[in-house]
HTML snippet that shows the backbone in 3Dmol.js (N, CA, C, O; Angstrom):
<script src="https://3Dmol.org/build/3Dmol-min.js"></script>
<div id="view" style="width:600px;height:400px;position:relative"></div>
<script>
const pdb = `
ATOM      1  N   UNK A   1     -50.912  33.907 -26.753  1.00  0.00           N
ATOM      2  CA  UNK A   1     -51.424  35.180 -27.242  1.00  0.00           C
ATOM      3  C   UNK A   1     -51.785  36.060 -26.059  1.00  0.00           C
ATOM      4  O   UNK A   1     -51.850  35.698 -24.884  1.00  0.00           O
ATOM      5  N   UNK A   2     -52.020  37.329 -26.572  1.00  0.00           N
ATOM      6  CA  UNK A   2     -52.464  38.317 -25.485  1.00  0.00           C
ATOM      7  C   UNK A   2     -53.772  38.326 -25.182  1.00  0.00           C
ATOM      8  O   UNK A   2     -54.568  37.882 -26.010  1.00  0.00           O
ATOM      9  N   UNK A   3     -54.294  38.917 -23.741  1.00  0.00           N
ATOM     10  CA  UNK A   3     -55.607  38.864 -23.808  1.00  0.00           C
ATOM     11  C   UNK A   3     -56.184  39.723 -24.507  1.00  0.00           C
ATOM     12  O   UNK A   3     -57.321  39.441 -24.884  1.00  0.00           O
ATOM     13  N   UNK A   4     -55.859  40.448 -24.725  1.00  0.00           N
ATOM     14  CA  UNK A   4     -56.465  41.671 -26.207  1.00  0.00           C
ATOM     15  C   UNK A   4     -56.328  41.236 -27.183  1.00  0.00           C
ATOM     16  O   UNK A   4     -56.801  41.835 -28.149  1.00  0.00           O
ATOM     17  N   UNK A   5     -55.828  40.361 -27.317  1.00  0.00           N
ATOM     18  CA  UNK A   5     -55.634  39.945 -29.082  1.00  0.00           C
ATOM     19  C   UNK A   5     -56.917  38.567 -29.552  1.00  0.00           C
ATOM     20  O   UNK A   5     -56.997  38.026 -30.655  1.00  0.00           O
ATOM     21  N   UNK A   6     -57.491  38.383 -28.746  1.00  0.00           N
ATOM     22  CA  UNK A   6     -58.234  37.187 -28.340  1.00  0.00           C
ATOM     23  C   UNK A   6     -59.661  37.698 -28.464  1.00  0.00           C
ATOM     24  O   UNK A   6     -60.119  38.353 -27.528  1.00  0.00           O
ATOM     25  N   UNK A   7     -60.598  37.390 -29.825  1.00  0.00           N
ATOM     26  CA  UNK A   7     -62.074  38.150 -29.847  1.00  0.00           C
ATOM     27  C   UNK A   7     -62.806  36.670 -29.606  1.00  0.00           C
ATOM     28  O   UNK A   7     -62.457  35.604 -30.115  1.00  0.00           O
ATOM     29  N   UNK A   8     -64.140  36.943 -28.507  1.00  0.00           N
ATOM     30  CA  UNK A   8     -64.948  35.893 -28.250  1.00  0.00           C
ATOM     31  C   UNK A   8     -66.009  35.947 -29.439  1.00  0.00           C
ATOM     32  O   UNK A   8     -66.757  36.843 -29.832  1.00  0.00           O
ATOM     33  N   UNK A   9     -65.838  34.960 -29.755  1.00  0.00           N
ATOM     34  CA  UNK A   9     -66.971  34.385 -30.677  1.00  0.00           C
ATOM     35  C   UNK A   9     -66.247  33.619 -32.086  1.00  0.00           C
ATOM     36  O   UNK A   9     -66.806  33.089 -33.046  1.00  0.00           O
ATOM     37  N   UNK A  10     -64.542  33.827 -31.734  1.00  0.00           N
ATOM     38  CA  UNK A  10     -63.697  33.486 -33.105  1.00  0.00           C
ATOM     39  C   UNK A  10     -63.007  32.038 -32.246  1.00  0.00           C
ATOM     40  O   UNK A  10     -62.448  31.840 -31.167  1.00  0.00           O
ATOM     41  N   UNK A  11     -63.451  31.167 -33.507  1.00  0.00           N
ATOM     42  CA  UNK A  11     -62.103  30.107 -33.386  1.00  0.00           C
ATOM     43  C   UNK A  11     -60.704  30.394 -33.376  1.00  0.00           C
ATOM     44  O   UNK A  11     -60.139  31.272 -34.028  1.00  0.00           O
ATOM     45  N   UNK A  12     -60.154  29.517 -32.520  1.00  0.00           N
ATOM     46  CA  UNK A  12     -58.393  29.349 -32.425  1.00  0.00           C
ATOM     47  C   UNK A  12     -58.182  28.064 -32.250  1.00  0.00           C
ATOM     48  O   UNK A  12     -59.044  27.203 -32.069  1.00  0.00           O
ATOM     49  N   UNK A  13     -57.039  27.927 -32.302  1.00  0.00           N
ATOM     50  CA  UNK A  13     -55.869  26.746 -32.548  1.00  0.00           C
ATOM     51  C   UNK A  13     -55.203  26.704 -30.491  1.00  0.00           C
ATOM     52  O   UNK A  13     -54.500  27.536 -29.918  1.00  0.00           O
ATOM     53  N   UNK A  14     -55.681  25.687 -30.057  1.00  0.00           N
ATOM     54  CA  UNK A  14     -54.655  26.034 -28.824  1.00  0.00           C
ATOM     55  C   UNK A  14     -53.939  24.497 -28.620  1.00  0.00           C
ATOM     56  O   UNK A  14     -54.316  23.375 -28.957  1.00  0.00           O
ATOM     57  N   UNK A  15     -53.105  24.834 -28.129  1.00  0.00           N
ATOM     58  CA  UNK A  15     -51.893  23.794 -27.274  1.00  0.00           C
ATOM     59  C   UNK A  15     -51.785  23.594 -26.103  1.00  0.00           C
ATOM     60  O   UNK A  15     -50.775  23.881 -25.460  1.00  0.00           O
ATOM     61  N   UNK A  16     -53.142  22.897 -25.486  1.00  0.00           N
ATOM     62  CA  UNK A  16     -53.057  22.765 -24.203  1.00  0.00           C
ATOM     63  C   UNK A  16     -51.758  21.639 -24.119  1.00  0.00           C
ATOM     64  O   UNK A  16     -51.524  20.701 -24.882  1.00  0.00           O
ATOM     65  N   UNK A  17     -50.715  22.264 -22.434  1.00  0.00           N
ATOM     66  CA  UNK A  17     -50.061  21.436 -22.532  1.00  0.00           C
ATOM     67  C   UNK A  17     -49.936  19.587 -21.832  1.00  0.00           C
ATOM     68  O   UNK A  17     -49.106  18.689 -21.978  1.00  0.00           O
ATOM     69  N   UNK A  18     -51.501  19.742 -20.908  1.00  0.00           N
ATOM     70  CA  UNK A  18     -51.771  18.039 -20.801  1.00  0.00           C
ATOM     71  C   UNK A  18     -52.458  17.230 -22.029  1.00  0.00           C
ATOM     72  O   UNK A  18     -52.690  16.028 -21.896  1.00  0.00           O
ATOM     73  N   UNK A  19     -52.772  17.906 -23.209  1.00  0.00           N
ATOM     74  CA  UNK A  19     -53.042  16.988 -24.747  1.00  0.00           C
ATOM     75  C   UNK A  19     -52.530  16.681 -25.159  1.00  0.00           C
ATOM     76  O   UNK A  19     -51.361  17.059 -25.092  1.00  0.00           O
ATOM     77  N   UNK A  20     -53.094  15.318 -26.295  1.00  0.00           N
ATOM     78  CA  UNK A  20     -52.177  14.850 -26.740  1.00  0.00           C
ATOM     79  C   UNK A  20     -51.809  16.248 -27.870  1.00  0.00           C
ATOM     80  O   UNK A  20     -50.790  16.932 -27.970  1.00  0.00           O
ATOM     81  N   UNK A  21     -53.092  16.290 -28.601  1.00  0.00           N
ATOM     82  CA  UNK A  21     -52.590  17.071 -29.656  1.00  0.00           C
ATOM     83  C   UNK A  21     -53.910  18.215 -29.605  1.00  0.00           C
ATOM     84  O   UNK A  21     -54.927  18.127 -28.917  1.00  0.00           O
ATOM     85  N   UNK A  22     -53.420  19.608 -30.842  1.00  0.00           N
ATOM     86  CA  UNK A  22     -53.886  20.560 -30.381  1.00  0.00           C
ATOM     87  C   UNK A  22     -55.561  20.533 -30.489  1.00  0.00           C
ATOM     88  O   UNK A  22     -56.087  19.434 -30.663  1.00  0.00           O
ATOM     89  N   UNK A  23     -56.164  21.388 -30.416  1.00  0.00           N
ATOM     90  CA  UNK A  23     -57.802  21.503 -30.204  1.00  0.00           C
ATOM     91  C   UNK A  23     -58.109  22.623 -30.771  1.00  0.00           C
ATOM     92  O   UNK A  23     -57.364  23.597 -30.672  1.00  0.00           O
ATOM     93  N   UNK A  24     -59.467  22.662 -31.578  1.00  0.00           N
ATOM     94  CA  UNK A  24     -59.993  24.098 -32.192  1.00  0.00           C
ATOM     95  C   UNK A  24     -61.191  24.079 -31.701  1.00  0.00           C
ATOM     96  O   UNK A  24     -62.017  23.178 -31.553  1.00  0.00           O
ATOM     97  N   UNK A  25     -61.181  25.503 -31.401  1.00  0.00           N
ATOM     98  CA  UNK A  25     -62.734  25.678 -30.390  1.00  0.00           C
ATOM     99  C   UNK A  25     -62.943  27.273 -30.400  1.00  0.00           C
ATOM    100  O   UNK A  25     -62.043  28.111 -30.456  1.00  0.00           O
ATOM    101  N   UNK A  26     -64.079  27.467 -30.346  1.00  0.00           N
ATOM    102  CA  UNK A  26     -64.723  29.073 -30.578  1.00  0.00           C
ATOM    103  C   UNK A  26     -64.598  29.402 -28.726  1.00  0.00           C
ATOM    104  O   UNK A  26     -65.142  28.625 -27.941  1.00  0.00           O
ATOM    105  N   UNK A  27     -63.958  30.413 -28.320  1.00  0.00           N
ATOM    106  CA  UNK A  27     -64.035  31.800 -27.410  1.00  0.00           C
ATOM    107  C   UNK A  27     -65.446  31.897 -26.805  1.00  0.00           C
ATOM    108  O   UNK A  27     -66.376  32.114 -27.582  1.00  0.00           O
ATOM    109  N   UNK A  28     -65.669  31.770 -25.618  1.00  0.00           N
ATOM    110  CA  UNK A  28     -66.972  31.972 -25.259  1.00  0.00           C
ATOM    111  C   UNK A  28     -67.319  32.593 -24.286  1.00  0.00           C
ATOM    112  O   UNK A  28     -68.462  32.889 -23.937  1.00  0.00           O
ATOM    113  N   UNK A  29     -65.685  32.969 -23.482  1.00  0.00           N
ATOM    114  CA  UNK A  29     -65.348  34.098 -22.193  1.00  0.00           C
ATOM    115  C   UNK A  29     -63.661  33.856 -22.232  1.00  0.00           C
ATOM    116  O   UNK A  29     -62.834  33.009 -22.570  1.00  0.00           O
ATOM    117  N   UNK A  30     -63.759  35.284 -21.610  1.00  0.00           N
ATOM    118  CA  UNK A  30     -62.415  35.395 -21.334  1.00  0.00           C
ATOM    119  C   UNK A  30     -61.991  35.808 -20.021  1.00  0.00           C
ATOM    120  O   UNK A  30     -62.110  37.033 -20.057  1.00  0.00           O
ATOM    121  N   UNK A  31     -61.671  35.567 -19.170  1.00  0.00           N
ATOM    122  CA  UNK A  31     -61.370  35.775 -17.735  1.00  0.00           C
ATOM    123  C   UNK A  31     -59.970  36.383 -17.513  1.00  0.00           C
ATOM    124  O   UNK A  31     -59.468  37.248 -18.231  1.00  0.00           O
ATOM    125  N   UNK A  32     -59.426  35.842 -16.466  1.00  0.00           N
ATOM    126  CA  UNK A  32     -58.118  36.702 -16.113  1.00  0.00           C
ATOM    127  C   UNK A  32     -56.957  35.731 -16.121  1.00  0.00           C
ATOM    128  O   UNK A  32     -55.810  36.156 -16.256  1.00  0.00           O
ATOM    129  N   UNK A  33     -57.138  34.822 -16.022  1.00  0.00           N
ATOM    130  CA  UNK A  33     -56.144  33.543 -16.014  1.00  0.00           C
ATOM    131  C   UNK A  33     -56.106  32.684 -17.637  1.00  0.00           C
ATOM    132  O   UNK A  33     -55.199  32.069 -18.197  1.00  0.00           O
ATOM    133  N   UNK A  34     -57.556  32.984 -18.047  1.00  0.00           N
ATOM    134  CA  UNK A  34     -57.167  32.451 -19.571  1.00  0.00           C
ATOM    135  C   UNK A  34     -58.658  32.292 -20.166  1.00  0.00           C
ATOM    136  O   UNK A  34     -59.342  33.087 -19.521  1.00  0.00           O
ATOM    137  N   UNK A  35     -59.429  31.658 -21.059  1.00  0.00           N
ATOM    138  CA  UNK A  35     -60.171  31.652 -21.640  1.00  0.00           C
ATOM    139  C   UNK A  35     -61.072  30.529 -21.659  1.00  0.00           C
ATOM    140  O   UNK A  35     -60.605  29.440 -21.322  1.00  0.00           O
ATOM    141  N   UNK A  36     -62.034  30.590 -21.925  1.00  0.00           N
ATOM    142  CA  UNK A  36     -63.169  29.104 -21.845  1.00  0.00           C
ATOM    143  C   UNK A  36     -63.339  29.301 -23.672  1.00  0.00           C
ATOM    144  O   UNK A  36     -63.406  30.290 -24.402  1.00  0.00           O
ATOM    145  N   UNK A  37     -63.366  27.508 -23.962  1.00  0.00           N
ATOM    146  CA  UNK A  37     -63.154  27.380 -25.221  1.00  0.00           C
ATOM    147  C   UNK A  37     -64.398  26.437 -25.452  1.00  0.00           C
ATOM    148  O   UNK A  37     -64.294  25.462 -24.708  1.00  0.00           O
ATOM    149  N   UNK A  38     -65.569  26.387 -26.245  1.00  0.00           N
ATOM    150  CA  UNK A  38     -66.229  25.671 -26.838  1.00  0.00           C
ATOM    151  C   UNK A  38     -65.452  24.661 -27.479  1.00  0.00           C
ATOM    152  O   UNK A  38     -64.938  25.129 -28.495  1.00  0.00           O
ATOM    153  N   UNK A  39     -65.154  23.439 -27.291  1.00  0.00           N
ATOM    154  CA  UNK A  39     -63.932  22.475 -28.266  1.00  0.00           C
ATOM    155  C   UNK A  39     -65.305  22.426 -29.188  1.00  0.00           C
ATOM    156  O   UNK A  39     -66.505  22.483 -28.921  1.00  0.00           O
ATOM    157  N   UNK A  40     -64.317  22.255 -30.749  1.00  0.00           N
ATOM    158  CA  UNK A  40     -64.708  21.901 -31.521  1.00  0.00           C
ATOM    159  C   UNK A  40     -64.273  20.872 -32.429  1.00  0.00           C
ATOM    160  O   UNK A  40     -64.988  20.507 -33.363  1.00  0.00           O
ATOM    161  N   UNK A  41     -63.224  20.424 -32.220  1.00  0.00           N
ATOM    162  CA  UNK A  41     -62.281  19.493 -33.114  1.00  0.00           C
ATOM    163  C   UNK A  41     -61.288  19.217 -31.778  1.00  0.00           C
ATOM    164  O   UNK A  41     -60.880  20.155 -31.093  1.00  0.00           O
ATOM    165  N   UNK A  42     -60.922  17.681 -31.471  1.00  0.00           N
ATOM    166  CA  UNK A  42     -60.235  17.510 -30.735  1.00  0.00           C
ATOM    167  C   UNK A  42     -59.626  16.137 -30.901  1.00  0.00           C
ATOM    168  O   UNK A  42     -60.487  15.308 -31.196  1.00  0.00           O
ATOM    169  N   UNK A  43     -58.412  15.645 -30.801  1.00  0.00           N
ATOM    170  CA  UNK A  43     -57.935  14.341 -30.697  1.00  0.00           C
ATOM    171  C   UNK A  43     -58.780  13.413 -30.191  1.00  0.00           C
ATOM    172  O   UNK A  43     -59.246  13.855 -29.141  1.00  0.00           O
ATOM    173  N   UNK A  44     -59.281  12.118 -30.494  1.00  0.00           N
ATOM    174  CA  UNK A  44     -59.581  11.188 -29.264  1.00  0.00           C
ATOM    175  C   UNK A  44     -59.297  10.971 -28.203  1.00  0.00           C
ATOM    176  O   UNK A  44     -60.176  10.819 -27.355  1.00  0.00           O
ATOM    177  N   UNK A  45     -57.787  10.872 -27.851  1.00  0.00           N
ATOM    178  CA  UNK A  45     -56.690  10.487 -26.888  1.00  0.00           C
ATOM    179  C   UNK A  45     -57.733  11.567 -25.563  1.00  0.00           C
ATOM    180  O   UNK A  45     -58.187  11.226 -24.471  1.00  0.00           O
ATOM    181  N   UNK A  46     -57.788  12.772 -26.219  1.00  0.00           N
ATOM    182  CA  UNK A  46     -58.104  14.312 -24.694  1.00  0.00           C
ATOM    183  C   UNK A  46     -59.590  13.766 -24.413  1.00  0.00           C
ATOM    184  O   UNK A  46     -59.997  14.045 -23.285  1.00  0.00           O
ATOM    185  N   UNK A  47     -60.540  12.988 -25.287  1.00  0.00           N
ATOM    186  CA  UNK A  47     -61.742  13.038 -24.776  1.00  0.00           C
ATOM    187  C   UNK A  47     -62.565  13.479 -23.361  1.00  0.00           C
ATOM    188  O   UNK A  47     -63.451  14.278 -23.058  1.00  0.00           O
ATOM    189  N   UNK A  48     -61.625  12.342 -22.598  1.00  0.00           N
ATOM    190  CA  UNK A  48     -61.645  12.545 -21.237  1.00  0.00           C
ATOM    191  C   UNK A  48     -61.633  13.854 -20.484  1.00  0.00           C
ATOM    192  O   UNK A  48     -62.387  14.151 -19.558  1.00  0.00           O
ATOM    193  N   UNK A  49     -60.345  14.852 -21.185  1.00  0.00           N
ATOM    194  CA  UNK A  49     -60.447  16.112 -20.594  1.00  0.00           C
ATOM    195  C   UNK A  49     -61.265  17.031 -20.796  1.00  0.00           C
ATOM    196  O   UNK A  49     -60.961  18.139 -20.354  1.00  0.00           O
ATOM    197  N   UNK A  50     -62.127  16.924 -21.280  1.00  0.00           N
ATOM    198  CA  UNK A  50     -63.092  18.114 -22.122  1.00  0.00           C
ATOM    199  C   UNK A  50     -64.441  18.094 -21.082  1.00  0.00           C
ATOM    200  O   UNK A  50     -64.672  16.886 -21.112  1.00  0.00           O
ATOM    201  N   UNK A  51     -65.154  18.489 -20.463  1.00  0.00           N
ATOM    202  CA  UNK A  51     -66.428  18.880 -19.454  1.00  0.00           C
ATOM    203  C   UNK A  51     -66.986  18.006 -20.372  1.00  0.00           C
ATOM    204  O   UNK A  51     -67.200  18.665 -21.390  1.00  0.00           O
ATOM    205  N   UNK A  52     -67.285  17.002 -20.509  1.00  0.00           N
ATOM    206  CA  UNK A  52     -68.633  16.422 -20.768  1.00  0.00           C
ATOM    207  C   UNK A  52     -70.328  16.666 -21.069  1.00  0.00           C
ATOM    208  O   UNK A  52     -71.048  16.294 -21.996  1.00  0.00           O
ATOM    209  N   UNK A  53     -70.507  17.209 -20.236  1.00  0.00           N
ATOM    210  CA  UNK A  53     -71.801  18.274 -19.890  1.00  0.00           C
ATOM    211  C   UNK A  53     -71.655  19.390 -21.282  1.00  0.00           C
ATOM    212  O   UNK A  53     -72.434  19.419 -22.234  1.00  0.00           O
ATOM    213  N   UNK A  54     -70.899  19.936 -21.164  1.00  0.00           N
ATOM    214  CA  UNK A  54     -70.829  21.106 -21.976  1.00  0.00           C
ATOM    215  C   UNK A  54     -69.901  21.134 -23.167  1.00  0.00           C
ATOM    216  O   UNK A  54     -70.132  21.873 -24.124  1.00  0.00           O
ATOM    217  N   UNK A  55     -69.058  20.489 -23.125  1.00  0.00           N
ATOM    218  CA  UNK A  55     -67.784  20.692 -24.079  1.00  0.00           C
ATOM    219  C   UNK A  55     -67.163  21.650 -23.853  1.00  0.00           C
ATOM    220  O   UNK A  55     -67.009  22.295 -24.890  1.00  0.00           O
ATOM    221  N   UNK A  56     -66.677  22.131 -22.953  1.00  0.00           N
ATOM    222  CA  UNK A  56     -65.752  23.692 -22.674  1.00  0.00           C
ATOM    223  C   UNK A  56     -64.526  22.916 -21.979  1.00  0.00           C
ATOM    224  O   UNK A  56     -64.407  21.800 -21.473  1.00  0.00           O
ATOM    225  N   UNK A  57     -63.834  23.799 -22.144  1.00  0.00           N
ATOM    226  CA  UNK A  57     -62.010  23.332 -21.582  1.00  0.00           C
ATOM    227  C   UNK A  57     -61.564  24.877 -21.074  1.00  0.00           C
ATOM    228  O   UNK A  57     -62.020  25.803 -21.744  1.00  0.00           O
ATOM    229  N   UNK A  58     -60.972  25.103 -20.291  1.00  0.00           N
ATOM    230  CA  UNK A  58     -59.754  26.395 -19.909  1.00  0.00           C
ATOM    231  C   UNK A  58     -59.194  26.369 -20.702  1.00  0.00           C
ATOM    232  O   UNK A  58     -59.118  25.202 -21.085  1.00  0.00           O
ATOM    233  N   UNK A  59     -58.519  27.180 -21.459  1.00  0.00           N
ATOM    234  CA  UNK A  59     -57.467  27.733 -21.972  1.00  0.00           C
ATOM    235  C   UNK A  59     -56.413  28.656 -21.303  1.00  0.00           C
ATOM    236  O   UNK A  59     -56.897  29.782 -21.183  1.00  0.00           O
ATOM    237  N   UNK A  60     -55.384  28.596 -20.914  1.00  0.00           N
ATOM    238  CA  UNK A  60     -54.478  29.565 -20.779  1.00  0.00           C
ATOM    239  C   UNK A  60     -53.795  30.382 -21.931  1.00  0.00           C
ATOM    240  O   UNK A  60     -53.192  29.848 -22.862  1.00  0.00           O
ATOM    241  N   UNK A  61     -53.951  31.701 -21.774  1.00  0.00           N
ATOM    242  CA  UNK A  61     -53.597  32.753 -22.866  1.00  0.00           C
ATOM    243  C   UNK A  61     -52.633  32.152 -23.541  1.00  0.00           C
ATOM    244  O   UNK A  61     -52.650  31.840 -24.732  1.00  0.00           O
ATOM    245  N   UNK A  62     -51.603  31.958 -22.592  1.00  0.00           N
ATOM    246  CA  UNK A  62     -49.955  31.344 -23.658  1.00  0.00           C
ATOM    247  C   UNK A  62     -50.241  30.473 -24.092  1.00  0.00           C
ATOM    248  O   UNK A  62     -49.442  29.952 -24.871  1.00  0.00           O
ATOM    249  N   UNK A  63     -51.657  29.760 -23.813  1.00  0.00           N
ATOM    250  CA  UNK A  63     -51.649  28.207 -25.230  1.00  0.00           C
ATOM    251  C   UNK A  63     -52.579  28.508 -26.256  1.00  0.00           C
ATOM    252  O   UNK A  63     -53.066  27.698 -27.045  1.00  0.00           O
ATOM    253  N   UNK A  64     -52.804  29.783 -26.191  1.00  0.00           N
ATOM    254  CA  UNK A  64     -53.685  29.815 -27.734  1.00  0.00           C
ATOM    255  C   UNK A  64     -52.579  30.139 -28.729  1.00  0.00           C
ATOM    256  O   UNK A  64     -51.977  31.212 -28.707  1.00  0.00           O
ATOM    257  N   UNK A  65     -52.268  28.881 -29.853  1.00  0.00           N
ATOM    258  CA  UNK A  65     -51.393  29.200 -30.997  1.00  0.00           C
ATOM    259  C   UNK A  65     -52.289  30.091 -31.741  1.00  0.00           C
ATOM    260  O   UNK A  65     -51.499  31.028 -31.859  1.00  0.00           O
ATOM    261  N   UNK A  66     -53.130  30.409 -32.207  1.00  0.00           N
ATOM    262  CA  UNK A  66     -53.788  31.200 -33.018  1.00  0.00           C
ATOM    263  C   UNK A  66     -55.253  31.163 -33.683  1.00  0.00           C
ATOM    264  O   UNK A  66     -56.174  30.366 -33.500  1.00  0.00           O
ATOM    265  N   UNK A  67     -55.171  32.177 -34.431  1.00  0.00           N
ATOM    266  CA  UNK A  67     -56.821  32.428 -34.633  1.00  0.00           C
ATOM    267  C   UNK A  67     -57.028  31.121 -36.399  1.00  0.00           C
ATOM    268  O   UNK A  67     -56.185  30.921 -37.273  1.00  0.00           O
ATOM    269  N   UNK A  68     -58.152  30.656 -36.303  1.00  0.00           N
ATOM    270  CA  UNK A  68     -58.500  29.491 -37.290  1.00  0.00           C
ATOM    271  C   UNK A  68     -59.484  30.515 -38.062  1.00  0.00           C
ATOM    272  O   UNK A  68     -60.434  31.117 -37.562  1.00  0.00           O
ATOM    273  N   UNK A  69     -58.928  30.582 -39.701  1.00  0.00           N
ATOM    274  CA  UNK A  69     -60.592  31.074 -40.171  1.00  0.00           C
ATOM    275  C   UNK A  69     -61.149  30.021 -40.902  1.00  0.00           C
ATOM    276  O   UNK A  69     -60.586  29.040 -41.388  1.00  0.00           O
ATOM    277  N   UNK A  70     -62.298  30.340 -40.920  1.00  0.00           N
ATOM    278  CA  UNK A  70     -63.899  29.229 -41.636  1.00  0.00           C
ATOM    279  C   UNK A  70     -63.674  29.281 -42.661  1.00  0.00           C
ATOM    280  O   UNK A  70     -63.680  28.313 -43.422  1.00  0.00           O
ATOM    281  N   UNK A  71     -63.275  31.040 -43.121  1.00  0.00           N
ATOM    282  CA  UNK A  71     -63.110  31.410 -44.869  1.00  0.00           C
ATOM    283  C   UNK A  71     -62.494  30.148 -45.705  1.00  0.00           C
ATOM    284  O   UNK A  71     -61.927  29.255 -45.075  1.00  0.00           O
ATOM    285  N   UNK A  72     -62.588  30.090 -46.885  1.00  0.00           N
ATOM    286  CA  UNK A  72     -61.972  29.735 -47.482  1.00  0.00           C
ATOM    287  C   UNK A  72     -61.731  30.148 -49.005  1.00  0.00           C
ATOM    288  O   UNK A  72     -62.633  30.873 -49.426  1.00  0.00           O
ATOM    289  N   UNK A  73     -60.914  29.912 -49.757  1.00  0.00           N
ATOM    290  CA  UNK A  73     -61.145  30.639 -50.984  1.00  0.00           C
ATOM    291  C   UNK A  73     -60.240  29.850 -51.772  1.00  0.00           C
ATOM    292  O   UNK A  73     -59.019  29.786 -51.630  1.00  0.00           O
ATOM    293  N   UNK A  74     -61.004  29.212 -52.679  1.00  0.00           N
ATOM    294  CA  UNK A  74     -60.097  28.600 -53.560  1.00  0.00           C
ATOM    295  C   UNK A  74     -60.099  29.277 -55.407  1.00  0.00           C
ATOM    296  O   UNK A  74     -61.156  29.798 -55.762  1.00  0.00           O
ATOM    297  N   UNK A  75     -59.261  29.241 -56.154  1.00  0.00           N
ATOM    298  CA  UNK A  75     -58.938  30.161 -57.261  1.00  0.00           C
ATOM    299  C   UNK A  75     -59.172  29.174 -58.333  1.00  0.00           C
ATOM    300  O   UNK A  75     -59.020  29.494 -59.512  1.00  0.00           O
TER     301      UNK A  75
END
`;
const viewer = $3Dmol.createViewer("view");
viewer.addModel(pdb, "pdb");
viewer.setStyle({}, {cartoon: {color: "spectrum"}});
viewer.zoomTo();
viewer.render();
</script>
């Protein structure tokens, strides 16, 4: 995604490409090289990669697949 298209404080879907599988995590800065992600949902396998201390990971712009909403609405 673009860096304009990217609002801090919203969950996304990203594809980091050393995971196993993808990660959802809320926006908490956005810099120039890519984004700091609060993980919120993550494979076991990445444990290891995630700051410990904090739970934040880098993101690079091109690995955010997209925005996750909370909403839900069932009929």
């Amino acid at each position: 995604m673009r860096k304009e298209a990217i609002v801090i404080g919203k969950n996304y879907e990203c594809r980091k490409t050393d995971f196993a599988r993808p990660i959802i995590g809320e926006v908490v800065k956005k810099e120039d090289e890519g984004c700091i992600v609060n993980v919120e949902r993550f494979y076991g396998l990445d444990a290891d990669k995630i700051n410990a201390a904090d739970g934040k990971v880098m993101i690079k712009y091109s690995e955010v697949a997209g925005i996750v909403s909370s909403e839900c609405f069932f009929s």
